[in-house]
C-alpha positions as CSV (number, residue, x, y, z in Angstrom):
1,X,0.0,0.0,0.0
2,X,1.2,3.3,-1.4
3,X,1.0,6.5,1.2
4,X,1.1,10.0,-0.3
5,X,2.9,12.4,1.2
6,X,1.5,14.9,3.0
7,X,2.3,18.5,1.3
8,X,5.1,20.8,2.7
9,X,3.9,23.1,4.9
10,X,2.8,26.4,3.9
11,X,5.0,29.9,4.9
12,X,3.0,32.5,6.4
13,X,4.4,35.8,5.4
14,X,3.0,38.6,7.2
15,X,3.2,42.6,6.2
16,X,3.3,45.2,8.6
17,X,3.5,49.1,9.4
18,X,1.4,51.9,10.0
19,X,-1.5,53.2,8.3
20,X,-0.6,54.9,5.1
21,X,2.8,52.9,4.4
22,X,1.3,50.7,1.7
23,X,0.7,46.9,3.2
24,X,-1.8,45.9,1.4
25,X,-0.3,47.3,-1.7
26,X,2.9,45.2,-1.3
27,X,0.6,42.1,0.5
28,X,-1.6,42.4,-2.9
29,X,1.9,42.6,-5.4
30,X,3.0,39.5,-3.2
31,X,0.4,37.8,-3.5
32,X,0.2,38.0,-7.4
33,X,3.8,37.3,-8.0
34,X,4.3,34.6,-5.7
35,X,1.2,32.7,-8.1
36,X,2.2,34.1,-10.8
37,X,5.8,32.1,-10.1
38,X,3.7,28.6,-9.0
39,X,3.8,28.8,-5.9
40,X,0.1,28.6,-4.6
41,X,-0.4,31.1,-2.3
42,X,-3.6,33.2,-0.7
43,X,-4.1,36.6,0.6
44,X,-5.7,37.3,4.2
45,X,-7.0,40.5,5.3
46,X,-9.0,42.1,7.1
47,X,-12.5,41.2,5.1
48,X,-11.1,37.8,4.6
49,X,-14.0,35.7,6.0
50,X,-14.1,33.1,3.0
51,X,-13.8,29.3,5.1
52,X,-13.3,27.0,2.0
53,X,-16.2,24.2,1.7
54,X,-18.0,25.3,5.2
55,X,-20.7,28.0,4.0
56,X,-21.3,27.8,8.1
57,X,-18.5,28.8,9.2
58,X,-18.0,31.6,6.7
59,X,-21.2,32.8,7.5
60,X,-20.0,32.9,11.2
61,X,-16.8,34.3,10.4
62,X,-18.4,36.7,8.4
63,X,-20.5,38.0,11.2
64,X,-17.9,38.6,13.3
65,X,-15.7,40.5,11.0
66,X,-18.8,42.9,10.8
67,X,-19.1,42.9,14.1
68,X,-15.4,43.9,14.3
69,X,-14.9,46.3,11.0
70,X,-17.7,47.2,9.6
71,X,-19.6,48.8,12.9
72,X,-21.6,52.2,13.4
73,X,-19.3,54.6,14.5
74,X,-21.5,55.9,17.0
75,X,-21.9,52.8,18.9
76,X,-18.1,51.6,18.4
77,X,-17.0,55.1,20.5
78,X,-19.9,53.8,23.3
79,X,-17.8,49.9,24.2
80,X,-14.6,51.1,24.6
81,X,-11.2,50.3,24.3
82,X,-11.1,47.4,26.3
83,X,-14.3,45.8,24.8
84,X,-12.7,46.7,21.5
85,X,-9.3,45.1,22.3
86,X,-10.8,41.7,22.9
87,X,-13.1,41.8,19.8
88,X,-9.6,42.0,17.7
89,X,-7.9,39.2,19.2
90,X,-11.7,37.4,18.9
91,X,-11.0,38.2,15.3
92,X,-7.4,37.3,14.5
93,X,-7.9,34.2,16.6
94,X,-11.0,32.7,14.3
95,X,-8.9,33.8,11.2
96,X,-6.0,32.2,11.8
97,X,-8.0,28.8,12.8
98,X,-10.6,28.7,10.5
99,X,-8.3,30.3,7.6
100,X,-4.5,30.6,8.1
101,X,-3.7,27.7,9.1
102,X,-5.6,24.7,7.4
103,X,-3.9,26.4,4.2
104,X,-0.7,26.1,5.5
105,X,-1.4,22.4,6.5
106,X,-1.9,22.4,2.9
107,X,0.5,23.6,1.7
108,X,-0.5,27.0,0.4
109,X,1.3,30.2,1.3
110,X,-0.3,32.5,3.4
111,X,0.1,36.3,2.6
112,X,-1.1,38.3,5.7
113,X,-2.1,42.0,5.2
114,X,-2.1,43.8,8.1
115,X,-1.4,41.5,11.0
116,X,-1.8,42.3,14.8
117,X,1.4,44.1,15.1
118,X,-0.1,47.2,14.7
119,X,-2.8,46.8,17.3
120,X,-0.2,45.9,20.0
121,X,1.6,49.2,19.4
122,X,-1.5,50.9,19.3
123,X,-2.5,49.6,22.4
124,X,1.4,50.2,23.9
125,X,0.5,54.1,23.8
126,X,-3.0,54.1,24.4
127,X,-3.3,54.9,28.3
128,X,-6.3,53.7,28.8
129,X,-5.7,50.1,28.8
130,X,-2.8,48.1,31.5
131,X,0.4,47.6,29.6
132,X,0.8,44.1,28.6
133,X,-2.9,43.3,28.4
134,X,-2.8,43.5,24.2
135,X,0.8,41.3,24.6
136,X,-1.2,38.5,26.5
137,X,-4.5,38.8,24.2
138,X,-2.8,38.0,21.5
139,X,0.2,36.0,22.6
140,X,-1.2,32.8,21.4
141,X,-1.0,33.3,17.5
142,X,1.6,31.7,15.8
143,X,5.1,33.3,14.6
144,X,5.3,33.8,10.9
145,X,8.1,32.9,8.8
146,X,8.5,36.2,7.9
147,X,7.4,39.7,8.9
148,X,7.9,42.7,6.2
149,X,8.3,45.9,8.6
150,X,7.2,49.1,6.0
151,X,9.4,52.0,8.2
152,X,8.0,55.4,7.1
153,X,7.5,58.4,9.0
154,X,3.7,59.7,9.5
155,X,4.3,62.9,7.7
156,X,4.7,61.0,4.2
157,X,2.2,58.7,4.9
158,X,-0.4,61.6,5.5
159,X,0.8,63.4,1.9
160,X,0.7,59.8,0.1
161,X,-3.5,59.5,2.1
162,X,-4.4,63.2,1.8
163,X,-6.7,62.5,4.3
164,X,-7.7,60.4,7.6
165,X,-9.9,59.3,10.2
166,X,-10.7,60.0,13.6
167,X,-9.3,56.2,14.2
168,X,-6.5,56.9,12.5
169,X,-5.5,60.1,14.6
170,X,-6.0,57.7,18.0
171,X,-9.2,59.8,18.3
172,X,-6.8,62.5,19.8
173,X,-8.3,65.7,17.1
174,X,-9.1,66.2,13.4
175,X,-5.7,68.2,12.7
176,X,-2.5,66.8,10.6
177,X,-0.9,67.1,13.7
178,X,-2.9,65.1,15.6
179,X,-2.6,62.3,13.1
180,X,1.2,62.5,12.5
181,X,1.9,62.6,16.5
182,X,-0.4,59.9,17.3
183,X,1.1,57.6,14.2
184,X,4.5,58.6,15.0
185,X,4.3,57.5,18.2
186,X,2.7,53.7,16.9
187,X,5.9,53.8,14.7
188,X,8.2,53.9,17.6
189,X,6.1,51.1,19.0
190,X,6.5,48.9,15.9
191,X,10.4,50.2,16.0
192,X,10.6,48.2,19.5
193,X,9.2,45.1,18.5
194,X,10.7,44.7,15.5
195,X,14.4,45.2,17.6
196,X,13.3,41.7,19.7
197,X,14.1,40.0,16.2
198,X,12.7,38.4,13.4
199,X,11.2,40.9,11.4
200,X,13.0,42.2,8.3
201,X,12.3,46.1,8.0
202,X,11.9,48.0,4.8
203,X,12.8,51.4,4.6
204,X,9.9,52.6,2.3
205,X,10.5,56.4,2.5
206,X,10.5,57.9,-0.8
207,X,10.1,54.7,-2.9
208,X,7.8,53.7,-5.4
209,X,5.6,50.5,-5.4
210,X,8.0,48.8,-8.0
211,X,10.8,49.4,-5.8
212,X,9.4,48.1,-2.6
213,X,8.5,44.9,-4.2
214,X,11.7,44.2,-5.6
215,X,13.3,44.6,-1.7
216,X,10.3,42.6,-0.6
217,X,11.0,39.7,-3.2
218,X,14.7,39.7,-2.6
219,X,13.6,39.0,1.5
220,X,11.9,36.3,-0.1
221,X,14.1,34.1,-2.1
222,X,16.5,34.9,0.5
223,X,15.5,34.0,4.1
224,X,12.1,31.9,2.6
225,X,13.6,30.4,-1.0
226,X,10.6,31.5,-2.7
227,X,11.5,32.7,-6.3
228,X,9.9,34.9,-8.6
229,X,9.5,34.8,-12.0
């Protein structure tokens, strides 16, 4: 009797940054080339809520992720940060169970757009909530092969966006100032995690898209041995 092999297990490739320094660009141009090269590979974000061949559980996912994104303003402001904090890591939890990982069981490369990173320095200068509590929330989701750290300062990010949200800004005022201190300050978080090791940054000031993805490719066939075409 002839057994066959179970697949290679997939790489999960995560992108991170802060809002305005073009993940989802570069997790989309990933994405694309790393198919485009045969290697079978799927991009997660935020609205990913697709559970292959379980119209249940995509229903359910789904419900959560509108629960979690797509929520009235008005009534977001009225839970608060804690209640807030836990519905992420209710959402990243599901996703990487239901999602993530049974394609990398199977083989297929994961492209994450937007991972928790961010949250957990959001939550590092928000002084609302106990230090650590974000750390401990979300401390039980699984290292990635590789994290893509987008470095670039808020006041570029703002002139590439034009424009922002009150979210955006830490809900601390409507002025460019208030959104280039408050995303400043979430840099310098990312800054200090990505110094505990592992992450590969990208220095993404004053580059193109074309540009970017040829440093992010490189990181690729590098560290991961995934060519491109």
């Amino acid at each position: 009797m002839t057994h066959t092999p179970a697949p290679s297990r997939g790489r999960l490739i995560t992108v991170t940054g802060i809002d305005g320094a073009g993940k989802s660009t570069l997790s989309a141009a990933l994405h694309e080339g790393l198919n485009a090269a045969g290697h079978q590979t799927i991009l997660v974000g935020k609205h990913t809520t697709d559970v292959p061949h379980d119209p249940a559980l995509s229903a359910y996912t789904d419900a959560l992720n509108a629960l979690v994104y797509r929520r009235n303003p008005q009534v977001a402001k009225q839970c608060g940060d804690h209640y807030w904090l836990l519905a992420l890591a209710a959402w990243y939890t599901l996703q990487d169970q239901l999602v993530i990982q049974p394609a990398l069981r199977a083989g297929t490369h994961v492209v994450l757009d937007n991972a928790h990173h961010k949250f957990l320095a959001r939550y590092a200068v928000n002084p609302d909530v106990p230090a650590g509590l974000a750390e401990q929330v979300f401390a039980h989701l699984p290292q990635p092969d590789l994290i893509l750290f987008l470095r670039i300062g808020a006041a570029e990010t703002l002139r590439r966006k034009g424009e922002f949200t009150s979210l955006e800004a830490g809900h601390s005022g409507n002025d460019e100032a208030d959104f280039i201190r408050y995303q400043d300050a979430v840099l310098a978080q990312l800054c200090s995690q990505q110094e505990s090791g592992g992450w590969l940054l990208l220095d993404v000031t004053g580059k193109g898209r074309e540009a970017v993805l040829k440093e992010a490719t490189t990181f690729l066939e590098q560290r991961l041995g995934l060519t491109f075409a």
